[in-house]
N, C-alpha and C positions, 0 to 999 in steps of 0.2 A: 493792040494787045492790052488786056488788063495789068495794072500796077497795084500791087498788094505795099501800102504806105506805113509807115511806122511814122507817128506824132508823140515825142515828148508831150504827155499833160502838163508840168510845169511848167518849161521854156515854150510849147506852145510849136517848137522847130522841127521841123524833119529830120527822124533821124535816118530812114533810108526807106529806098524804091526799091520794089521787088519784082521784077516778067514775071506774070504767073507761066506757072509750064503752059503747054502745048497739049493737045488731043493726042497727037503721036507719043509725047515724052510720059504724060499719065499713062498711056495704056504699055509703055516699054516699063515703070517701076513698075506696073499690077505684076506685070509676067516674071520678071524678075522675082518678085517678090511670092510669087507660086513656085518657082523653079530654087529660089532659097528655100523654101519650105519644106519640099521633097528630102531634101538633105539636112535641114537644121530639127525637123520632126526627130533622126533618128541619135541626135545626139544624149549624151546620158545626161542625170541629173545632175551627177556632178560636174559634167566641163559647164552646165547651167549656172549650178551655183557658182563655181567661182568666176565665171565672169560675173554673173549678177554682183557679185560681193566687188568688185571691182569697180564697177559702177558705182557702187556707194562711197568705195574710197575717194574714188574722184571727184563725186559731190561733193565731198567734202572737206578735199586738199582745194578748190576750184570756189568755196561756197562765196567767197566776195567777190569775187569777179562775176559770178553766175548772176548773184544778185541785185546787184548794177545793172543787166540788162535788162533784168525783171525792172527794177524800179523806173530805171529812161524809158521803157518802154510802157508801160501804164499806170504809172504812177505810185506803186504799193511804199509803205515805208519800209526803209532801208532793212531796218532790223527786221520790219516781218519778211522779206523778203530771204532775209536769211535763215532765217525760221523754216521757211518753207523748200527752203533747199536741202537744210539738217531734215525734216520728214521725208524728203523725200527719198535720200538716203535709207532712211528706216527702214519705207514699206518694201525696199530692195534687201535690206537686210531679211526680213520677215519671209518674203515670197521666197527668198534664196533658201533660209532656214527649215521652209516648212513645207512648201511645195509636193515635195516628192510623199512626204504621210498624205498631205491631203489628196494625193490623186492614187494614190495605191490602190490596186485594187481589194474588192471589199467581197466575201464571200459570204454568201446567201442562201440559205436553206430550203430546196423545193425535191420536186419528184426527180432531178436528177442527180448523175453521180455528183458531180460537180454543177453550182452555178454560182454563179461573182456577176458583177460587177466590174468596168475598166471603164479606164477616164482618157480618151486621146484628142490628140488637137485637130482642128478641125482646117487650117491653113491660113493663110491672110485675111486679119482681120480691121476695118478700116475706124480709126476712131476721130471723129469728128471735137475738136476741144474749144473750150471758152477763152478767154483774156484774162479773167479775172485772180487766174490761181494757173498762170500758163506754164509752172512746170510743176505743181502737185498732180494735177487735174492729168496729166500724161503719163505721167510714172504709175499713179496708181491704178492706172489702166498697164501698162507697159511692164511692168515687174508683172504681175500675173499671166498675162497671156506669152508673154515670151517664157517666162518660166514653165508652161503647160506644152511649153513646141508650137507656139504658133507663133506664123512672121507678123510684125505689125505695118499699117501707112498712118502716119497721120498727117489729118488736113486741121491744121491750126487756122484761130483766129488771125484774121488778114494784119492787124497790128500789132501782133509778138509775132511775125516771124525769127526777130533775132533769137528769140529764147527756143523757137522750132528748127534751126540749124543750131545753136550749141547742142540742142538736146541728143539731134542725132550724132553728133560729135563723138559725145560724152560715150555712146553707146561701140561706138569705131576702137573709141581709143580702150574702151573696156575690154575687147576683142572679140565681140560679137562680129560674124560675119559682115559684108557687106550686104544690104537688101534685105539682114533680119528685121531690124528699123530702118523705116526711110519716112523722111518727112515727104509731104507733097505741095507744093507753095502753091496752092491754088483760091481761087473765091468759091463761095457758098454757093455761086451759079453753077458750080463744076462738081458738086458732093453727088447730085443723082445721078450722074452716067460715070462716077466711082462706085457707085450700088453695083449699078444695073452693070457692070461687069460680069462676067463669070469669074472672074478669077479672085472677084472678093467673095469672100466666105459666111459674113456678119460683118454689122456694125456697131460702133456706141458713139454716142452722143450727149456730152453735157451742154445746156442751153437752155435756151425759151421754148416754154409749152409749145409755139407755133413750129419752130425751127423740129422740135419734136415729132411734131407729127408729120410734116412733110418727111422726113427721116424713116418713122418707122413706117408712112405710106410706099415710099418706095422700097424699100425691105420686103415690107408684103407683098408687093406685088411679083416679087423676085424667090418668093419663098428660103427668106434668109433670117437669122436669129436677129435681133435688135437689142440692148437694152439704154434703158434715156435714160437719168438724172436730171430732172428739169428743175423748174424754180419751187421756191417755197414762200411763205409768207411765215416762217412759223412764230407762234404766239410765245409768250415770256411771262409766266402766269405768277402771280406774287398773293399767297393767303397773308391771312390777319395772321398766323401766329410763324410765320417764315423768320428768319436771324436775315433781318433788313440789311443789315451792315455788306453782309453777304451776297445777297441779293441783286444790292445798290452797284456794288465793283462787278459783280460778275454782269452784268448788266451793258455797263462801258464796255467791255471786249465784246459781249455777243451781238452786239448792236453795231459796235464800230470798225471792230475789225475791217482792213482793205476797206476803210474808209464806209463799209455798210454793204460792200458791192460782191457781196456773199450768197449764195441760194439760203444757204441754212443758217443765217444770220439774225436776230431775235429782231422781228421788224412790228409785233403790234404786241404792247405792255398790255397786260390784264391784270386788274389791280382789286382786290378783294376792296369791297370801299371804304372798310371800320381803318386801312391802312396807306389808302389812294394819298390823299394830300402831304403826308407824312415824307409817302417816297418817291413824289414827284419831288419836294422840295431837295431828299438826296441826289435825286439826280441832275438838277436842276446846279446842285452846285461841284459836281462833279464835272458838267458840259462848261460849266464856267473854266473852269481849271485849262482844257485843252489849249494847245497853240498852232495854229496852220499854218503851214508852211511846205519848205521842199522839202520832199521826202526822202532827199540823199542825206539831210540834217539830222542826225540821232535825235536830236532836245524838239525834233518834231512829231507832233502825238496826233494828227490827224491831216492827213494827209489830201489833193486834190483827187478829184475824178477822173474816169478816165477818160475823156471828152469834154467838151463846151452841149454837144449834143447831150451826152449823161446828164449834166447836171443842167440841161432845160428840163427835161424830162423830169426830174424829181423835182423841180421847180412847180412845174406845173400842177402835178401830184398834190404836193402840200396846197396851192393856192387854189384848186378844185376842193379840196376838202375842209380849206377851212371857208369858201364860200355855201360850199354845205352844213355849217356851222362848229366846225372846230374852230378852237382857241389856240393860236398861236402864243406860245410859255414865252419860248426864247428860241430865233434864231432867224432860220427863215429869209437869209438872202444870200442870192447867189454873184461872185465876181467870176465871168472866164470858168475855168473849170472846177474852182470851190464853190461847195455848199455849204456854208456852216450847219455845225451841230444843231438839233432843233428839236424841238418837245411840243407837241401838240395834242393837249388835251379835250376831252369830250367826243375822242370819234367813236363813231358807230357804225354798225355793217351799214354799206353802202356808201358810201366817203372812199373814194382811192388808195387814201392810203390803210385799210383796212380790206378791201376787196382785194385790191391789187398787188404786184410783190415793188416793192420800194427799194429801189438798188443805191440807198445813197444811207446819209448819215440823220433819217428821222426817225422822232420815238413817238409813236401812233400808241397813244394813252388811251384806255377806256377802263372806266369802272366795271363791278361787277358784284352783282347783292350777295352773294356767297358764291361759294365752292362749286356747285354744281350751274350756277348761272355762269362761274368762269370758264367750265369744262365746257359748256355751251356754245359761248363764246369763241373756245377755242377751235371746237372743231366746225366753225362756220365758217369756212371756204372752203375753197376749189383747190387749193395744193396740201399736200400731205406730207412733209418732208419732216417732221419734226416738231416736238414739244418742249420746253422745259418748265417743269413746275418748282417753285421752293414754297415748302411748308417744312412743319417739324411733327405732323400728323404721319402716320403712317397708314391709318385707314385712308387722309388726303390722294396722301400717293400712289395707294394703290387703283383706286376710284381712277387717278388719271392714267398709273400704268395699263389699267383693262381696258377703260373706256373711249382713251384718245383717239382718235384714226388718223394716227400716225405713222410713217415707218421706223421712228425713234422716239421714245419716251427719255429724258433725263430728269434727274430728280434731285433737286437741290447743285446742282452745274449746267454749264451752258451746251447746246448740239454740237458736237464735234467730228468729226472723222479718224479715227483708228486703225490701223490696217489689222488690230486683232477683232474688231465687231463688225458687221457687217452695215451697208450703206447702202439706202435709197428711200424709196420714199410711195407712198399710195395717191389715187387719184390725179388729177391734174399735174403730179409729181415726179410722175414715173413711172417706172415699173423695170423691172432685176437687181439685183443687187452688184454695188461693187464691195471688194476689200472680205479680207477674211475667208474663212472657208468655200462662203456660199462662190463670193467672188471670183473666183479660181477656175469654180466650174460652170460659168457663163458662158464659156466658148471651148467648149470642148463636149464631145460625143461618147454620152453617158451608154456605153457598149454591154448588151447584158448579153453571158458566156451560157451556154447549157450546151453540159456533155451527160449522156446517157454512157 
């Protein structure tokens, strides 16, 4: 039998072995989890919301203890861990709040007496999640579809499961039925014959472009809805007449955040060049400031990886491209599961960390002769997740809001998630949306009425 393993990144120690289920015990949650559905579909929106809203209390009477296991479990720092506990509360409050307008139905004027518009659930939907954000990345899946009347499974990353049994906890003790949420402690070897079930409905999937498309390969082939969120690379674009100051700090967060190990995390600088030297040197002394260490330590600002494997991989990254001729600023070595912070100037397309998405804590510098060489620039890749420009040009901005090929343009702040804007990304990036209205009605059966 497979062992689904939890590794402490700091201590480097096991913190627990997991049996993944059984062929028999998956295929007894799917049923269950169709047979809750029949009956949690007809529940009102309000016994919905107040459980949902129940949920969020408990996140939030619960949020240091929760975020303890996020942190032992892959390393995040403490605070942002708690951070991410307080959001995830929100989008429960939000979905709870708003739910029932946004699926109401919507009346539409044709040749009959009546015709609308209805929005219903469509039954168990499986959601495949990452490590990296292992209870945002859930909830914001999980507040919506359960709030629309669908039951959820989710198949977590194989090293949080402890945060994939509080999570289904959290949902028990809220007084959601049993089988409305159920985690499934399984490997990635086990996700296509949870497809290829009948009794699953849809999928979603945050991940890597590859893990994506295997995903939505078997979907198709099943004729089931899919939506991905996959990686990004997105650019960090800084004109001549941007408030550097600005620029500089919001920079540190979109870059560093979870240590870098973000989809939508600012991973290639694009730097107008009348202002390039200027604000490498800000950042330059901003990465000096950082202290690594453990991430249960408040006074720790950067945090390890989530593996020795992770941070070869970005190892490799940076030393493939600066043998392609980037210049190593400041950083650039790895112990165990720390990368240090690290700035590498002169890349160009074709260098890894400019092609590629870079899941760690480097800042892939490139010049750019103006404005429209930056927008270039930026939109030369294969993932599409997001933009952010600072200028104090408003013709700048608009140039990038039209032009980007993007599925988020930001302008003078860094890409974020909201549960009131919607979320995803184009190209190599993805495709449906989560969060916000659009999000809502991703899994559920857009029913159009005509009565004569």
């Amino acid at each position: 039998m497979n062992h689904l393993k939890s590794i402490d990144p700091f201590t480097l120690q096991e913190i627990s072995s997991l049996t993944e289920l059984s062929d028999v015990e998956i295929g007894q949650k799917i049923v269950y989890s169709g047979e809750q559905f029949n009956v949690y579909r007809k529940k009102s929106f309000a016994l919905r919301k107040e459980r949902m809203m129940n949920v969020a209390a408990i996140l939030k009477d619960r949020k240091k203890a929760l975020a303890r296991t996020i942190t032992s479990e892959m390393g995040k720092l403490i605070v942002e861990a708690e951070a991410e506990v307080e959001k995830c509360a929100w989008v429960c409050e939000y979905y709870a709040d708003h739910a029932e307008v946004f699926l109401s139905e919507r009346m539409i004027g044709s040749d009959a007496k009546r015709s609308s518009v209805v929005y219903q659930p469509i039954g168990p939907v499986l959601a495949v999640m990452p490590w990296n954000f292992p209870f945002w990345q859930v909830f914001r899946f999980a507040a919506p579809a359960l709030m629309a009347g669908n039951t959820a499974l989710l198949k977590h990353a194989s090293n949080v499961q402890g945060c994939a049994a509080v999570i289904e906890e959290v949902f028990y003790d809220a007084g959601f039925e049993f089988h409305v949420f159920q985690n499934l402690a399984i490997s990635s070897s086990k996700v296509q014959q949870v497809i290829e079930h009948p009794g699953v409905k849809a999928v979603t999937l945050t991940g890597s472009a590859s893990a994506g498309a295997a995903v939505a390969a078997a979907a198709g082939r099943h004729i089931k809805k899919s939506v991905l969120e996959l990686g990004g690379s997105n650019a960090f674009v800084v004109l001549k007449d941007a408030d550097l100051e600005k620029a500089a700090d919001t920079a540190m967060t979109a870059r560093l955040i979870n240590a870098g190990q973000s989809c939508i995390a600012a991973k290639r600088f694009i730097l107008e060049k009348d202002i390039h030297d200027t604000f490498v040197e800000m950042l330059k002394e901003r990465v000096a400031q950082l202290k690594q260490g453990d991430p249960s330590d408040r006074n720790t600002t950067l945090a390890p990886l989530v593996s020795e494997v992770q941070a070869d991989e970005i190892a490799g990254q940076v030393d493939d491209s600066i043998q392609a001729g980037a210049t190593l600023l400041t950083g650039g070595r790895k112990k165990k599961t720390f990368y240090e912070a690290t700035i590498l100037t002169g890349v160009q397309p074709g260098m890894p960390v400019f092609d590629e998405e870079t899941f760690g804590p480097v800042f892939a510098v490139t010049a750019a002769d103006d404005r429209e060489h930056a927008l270039a620039l930026s939109n030369q890749s294969e993932f599409g997740l997001g933009v952010q420009v600072f200028t104090q040009s408003e013709a700048s901005a608009e140039l990038f809001i039209h032009e980007a090929n993007e599925g988020a343009v930001f302008v003078n702040g860094l890409v974020k998630s909201d549960p009131r804007l919607p979320f995803g990304g184009v190209k190599t990036s993805g495709y449906g949306r989560e969060l916000s209205e659009e999000g809502i009605r991703e899994f559920v059966n857009v029913k159009t009425i005509w009565k004569g």
